[in-house]
py3Dmol code that shows the C-alpha trace and the ligand (Angstrom):
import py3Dmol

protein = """\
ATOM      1  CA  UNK A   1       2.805 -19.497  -4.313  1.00  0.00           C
ATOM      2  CA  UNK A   2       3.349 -22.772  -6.215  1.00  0.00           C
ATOM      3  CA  UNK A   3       0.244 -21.898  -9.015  1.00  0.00           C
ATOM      4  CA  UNK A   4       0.867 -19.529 -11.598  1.00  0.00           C
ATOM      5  CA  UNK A   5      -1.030 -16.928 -10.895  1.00  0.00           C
ATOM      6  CA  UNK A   6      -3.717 -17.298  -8.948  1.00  0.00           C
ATOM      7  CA  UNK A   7      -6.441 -15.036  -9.894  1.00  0.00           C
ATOM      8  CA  UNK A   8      -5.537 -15.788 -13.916  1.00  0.00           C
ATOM      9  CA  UNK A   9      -6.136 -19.642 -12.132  1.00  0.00           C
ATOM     10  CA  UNK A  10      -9.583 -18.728 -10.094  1.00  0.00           C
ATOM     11  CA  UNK A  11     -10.790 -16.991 -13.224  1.00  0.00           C
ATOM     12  CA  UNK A  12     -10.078 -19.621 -15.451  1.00  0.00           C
ATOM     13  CA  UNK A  13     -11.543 -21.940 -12.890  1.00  0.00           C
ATOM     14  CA  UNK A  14     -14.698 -20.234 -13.251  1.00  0.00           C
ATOM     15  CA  UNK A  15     -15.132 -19.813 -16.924  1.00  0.00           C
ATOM     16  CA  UNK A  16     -14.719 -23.433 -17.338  1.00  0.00           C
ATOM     17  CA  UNK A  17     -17.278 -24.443 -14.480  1.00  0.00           C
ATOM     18  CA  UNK A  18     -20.018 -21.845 -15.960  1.00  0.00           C
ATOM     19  CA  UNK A  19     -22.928 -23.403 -17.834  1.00  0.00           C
ATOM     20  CA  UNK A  20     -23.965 -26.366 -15.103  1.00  0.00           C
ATOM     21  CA  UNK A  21     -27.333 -27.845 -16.725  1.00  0.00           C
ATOM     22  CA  UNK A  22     -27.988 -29.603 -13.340  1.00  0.00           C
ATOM     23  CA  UNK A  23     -27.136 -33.176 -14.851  1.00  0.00           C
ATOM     24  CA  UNK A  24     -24.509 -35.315 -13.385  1.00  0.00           C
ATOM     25  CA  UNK A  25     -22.873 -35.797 -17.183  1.00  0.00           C
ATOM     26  CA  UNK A  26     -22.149 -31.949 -17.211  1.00  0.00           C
ATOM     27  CA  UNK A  27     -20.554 -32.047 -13.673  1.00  0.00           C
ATOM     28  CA  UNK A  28     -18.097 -34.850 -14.671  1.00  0.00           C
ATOM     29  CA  UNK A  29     -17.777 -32.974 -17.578  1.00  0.00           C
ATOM     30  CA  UNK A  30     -16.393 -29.791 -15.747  1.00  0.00           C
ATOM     31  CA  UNK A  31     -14.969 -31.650 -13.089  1.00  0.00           C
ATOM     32  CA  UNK A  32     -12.655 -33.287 -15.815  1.00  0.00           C
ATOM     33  CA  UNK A  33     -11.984 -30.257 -17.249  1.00  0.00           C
ATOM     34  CA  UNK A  34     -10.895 -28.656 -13.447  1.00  0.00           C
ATOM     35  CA  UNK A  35      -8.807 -31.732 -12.492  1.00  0.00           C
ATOM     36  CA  UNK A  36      -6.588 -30.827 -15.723  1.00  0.00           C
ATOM     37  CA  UNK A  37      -6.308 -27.280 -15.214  1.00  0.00           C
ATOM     38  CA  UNK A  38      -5.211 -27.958 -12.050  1.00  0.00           C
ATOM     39  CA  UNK A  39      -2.645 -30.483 -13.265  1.00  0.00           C
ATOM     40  CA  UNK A  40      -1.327 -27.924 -15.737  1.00  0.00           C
ATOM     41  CA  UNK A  41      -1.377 -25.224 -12.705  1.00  0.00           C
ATOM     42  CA  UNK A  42       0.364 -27.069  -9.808  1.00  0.00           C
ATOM     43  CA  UNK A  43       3.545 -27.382 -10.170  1.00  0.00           C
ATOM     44  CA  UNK A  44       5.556 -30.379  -8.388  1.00  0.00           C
ATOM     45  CA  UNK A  45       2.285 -32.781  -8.373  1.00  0.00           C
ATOM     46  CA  UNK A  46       1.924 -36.407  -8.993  1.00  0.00           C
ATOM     47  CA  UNK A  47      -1.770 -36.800  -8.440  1.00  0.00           C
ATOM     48  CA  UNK A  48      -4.770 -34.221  -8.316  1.00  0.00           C
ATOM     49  CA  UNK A  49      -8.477 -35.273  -8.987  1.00  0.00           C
ATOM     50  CA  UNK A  50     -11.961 -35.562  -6.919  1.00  0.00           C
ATOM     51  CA  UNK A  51     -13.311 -37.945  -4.754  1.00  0.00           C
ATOM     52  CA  UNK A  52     -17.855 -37.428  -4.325  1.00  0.00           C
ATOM     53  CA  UNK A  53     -19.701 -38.113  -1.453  1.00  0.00           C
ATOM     54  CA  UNK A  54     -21.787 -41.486  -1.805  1.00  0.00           C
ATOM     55  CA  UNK A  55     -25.418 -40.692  -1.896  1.00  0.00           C
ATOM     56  CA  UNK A  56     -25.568 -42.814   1.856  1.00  0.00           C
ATOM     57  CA  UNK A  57     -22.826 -40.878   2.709  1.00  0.00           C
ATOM     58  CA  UNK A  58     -20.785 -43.603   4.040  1.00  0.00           C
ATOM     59  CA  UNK A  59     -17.572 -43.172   1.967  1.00  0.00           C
ATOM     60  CA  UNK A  60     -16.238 -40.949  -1.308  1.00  0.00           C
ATOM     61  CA  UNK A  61     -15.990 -42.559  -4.702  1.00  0.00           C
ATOM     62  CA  UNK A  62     -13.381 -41.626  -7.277  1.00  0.00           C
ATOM     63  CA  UNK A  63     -14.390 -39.259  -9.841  1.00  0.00           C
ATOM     64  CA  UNK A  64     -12.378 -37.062 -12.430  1.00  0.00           C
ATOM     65  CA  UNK A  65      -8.699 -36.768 -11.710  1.00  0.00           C
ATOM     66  CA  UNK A  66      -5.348 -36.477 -13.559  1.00  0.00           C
ATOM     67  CA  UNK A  67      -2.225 -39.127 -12.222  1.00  0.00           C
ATOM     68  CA  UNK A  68      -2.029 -42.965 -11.721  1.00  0.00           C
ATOM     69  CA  UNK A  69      -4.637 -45.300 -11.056  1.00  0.00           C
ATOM     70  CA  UNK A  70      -6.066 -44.744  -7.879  1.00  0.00           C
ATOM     71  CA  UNK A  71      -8.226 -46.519  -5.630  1.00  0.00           C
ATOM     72  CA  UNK A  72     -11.766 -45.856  -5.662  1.00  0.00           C
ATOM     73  CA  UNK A  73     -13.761 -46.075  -2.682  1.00  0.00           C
ATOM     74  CA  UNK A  74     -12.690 -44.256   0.580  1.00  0.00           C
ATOM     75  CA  UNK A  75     -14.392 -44.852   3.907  1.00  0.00           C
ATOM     76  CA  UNK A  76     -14.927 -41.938   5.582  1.00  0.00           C
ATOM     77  CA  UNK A  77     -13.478 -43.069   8.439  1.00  0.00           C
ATOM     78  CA  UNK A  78      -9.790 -43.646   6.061  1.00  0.00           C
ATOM     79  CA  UNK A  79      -7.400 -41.803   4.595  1.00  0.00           C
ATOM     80  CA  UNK A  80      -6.385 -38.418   4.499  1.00  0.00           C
ATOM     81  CA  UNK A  81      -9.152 -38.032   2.578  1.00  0.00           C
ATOM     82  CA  UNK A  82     -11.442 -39.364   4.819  1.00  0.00           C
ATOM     83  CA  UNK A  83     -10.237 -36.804   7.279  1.00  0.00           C
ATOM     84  CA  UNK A  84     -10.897 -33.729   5.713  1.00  0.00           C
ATOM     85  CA  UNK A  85     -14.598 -35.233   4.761  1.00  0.00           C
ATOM     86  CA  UNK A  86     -15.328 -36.047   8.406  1.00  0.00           C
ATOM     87  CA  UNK A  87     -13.972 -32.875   9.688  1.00  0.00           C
ATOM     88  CA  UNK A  88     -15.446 -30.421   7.473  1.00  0.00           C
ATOM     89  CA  UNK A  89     -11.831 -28.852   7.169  1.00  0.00           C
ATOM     90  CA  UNK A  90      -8.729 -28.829   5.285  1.00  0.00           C
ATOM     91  CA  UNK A  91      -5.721 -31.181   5.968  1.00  0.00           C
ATOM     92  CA  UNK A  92      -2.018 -30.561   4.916  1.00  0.00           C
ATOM     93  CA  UNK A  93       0.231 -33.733   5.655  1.00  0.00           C
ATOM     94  CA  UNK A  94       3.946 -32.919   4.931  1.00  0.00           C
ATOM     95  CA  UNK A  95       4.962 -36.444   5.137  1.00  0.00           C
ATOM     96  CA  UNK A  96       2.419 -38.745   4.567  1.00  0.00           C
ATOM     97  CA  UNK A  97       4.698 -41.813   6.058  1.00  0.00           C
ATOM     98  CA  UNK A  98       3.747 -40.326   9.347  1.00  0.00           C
ATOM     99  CA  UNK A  99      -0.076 -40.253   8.667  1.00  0.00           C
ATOM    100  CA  UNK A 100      -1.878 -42.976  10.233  1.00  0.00           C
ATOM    101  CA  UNK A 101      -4.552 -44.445   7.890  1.00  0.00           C
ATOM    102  CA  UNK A 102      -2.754 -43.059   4.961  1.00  0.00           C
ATOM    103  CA  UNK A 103      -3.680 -44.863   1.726  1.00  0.00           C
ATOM    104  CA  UNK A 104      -1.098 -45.012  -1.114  1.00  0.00           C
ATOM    105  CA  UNK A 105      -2.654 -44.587  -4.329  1.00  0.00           C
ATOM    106  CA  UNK A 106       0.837 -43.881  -5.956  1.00  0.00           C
ATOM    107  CA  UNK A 107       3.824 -45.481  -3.962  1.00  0.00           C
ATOM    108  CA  UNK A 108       5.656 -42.070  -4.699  1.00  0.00           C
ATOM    109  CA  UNK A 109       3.237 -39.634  -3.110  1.00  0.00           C
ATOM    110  CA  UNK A 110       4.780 -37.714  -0.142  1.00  0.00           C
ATOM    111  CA  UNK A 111       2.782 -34.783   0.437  1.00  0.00           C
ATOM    112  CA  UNK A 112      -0.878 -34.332   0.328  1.00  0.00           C
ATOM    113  CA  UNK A 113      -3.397 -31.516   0.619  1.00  0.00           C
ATOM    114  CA  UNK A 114      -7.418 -32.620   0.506  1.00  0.00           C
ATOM    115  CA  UNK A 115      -9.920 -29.721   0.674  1.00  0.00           C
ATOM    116  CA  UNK A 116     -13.554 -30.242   1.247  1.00  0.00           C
ATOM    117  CA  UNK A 117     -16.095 -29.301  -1.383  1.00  0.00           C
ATOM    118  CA  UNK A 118     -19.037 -27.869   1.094  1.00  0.00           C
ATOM    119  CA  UNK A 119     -22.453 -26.662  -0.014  1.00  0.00           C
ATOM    120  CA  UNK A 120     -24.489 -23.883   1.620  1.00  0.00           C
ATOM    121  CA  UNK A 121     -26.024 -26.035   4.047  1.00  0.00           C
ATOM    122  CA  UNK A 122     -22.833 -27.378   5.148  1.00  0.00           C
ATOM    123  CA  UNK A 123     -23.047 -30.491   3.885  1.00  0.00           C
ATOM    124  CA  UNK A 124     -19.741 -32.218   2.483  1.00  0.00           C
ATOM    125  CA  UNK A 125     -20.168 -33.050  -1.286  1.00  0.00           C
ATOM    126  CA  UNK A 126     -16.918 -34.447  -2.022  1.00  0.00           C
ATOM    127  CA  UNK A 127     -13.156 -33.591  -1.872  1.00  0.00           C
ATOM    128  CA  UNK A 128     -10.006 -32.465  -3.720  1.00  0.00           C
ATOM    129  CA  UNK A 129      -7.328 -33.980  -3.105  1.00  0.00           C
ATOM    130  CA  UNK A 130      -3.929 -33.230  -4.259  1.00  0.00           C
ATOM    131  CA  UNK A 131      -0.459 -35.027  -4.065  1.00  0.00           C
ATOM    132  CA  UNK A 132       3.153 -34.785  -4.814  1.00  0.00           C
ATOM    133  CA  UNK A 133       6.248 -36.441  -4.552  1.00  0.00           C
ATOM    134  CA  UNK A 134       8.044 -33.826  -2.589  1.00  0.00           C
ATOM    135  CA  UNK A 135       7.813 -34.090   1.364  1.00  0.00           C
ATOM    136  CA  UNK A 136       6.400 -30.682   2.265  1.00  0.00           C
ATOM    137  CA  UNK A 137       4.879 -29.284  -1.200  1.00  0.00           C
ATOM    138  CA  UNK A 138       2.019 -27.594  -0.046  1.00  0.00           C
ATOM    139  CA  UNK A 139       2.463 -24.531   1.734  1.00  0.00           C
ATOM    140  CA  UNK A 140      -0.747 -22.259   3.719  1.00  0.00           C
ATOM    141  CA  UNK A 141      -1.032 -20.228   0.454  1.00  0.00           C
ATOM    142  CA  UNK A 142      -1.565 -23.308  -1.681  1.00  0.00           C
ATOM    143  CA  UNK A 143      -3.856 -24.682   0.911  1.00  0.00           C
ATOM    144  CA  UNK A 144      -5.931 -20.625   0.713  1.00  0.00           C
ATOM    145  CA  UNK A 145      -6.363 -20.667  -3.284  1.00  0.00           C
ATOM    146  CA  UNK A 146      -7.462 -24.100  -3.457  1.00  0.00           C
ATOM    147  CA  UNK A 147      -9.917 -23.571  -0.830  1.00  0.00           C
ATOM    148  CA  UNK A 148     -11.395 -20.812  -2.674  1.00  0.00           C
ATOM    149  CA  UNK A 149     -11.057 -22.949  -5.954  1.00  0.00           C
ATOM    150  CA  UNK A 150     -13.241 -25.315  -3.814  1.00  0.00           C
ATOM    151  CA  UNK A 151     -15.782 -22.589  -2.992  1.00  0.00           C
ATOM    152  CA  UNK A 152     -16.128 -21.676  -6.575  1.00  0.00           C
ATOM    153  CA  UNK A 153     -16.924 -25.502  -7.477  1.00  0.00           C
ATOM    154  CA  UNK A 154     -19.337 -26.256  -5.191  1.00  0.00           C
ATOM    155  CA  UNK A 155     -20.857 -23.168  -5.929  1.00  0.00           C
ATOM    156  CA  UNK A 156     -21.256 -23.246  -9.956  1.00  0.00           C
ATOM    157  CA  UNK A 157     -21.387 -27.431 -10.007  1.00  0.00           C
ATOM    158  CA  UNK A 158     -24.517 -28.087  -7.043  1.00  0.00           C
ATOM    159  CA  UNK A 159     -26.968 -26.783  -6.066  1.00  0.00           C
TER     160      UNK A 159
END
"""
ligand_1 = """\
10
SME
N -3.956 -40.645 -0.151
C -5.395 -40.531 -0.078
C -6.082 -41.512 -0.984
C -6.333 -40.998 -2.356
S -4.976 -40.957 -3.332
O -3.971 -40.097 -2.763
C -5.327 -40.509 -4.876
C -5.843 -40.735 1.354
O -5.060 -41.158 2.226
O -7.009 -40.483 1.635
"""
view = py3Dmol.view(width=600, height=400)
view.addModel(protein, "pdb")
view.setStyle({"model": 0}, {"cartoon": {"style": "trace"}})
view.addModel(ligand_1, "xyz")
view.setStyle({"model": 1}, {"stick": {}})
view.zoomTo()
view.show()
């Protein structure tokens, strides 16, 4: 486990995404808030922020995040990113130099880990997408807790 610990994390998680009003201003609002706890959380991270489903739902738009610059339209058929939103699922990339389609926001990234943000109907809403420096970073257990960080998101933030 890479996160402190990770029901102090999930419950902190929760307090600070309680209180949605239904207006997009509050989500950014919590969604900035989330994107730095997880920045103070992870350890060994260079980049860690959100990436929303277009309304046509042709690509994912950059929305709050902690790191460098990053690019800010994804197609969905790009990217690691793009991945996970197509496939509904999870991906881990230990090396991202071996990724095809990868798309280097930060030359240093080495590791990524994107988890889809899925509502009750299944639809995709966005992504979270995480990166380090380190080749390998993210191990299953990182992959579990931000999954269920993911859950509780889509959860308290749509409807
Ligand atoms: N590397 C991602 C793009 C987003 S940045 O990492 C912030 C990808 O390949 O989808």
């Amino acid at each position: 486990m890479h996160v402190g610990t990770g029901s102090s994390f999930l419950e902190q998680l929760s307090a600070i995404t309680e209180g949605w009003d239904g207006s997009i201003e509050r989500r950014y609002c919590h969604l900035s808030n989330v994107s730095a706890l997880l920045n103070q959380y992870l350890e060994r991270i260079n980049w860690v922020g959100f990436y929303l489903m277009k309304e046509d739902r042709t690509a994912l738009v950059l929305g709050p995040f902690q790191g460098k610059v990053a690019c800010t339209d994804i197609s969905l058929d790009r990217g690691v990113c793009g991945l996970a939103a197509r496939s509904k699922q999870s991906v881990r990339v230990d090396d991202v130099h071996t990724f095809p389609g990868h798309i280097a926001c930060d030359s240093a990234s080495r590791s990524e880990l994107v988890v889809p943000l899925i509502n009750k109907n299944g639809d995709v809403l966005g992504v979270l997408d995480v990166d380090s420096a380190q080749r390998g970073r993210f191990a299953e257990d990182d992959q579990h807790l931000l999954e269920r960080a993911a859950k509780i998101i889509s959860q308290a933030l749509w409807t």
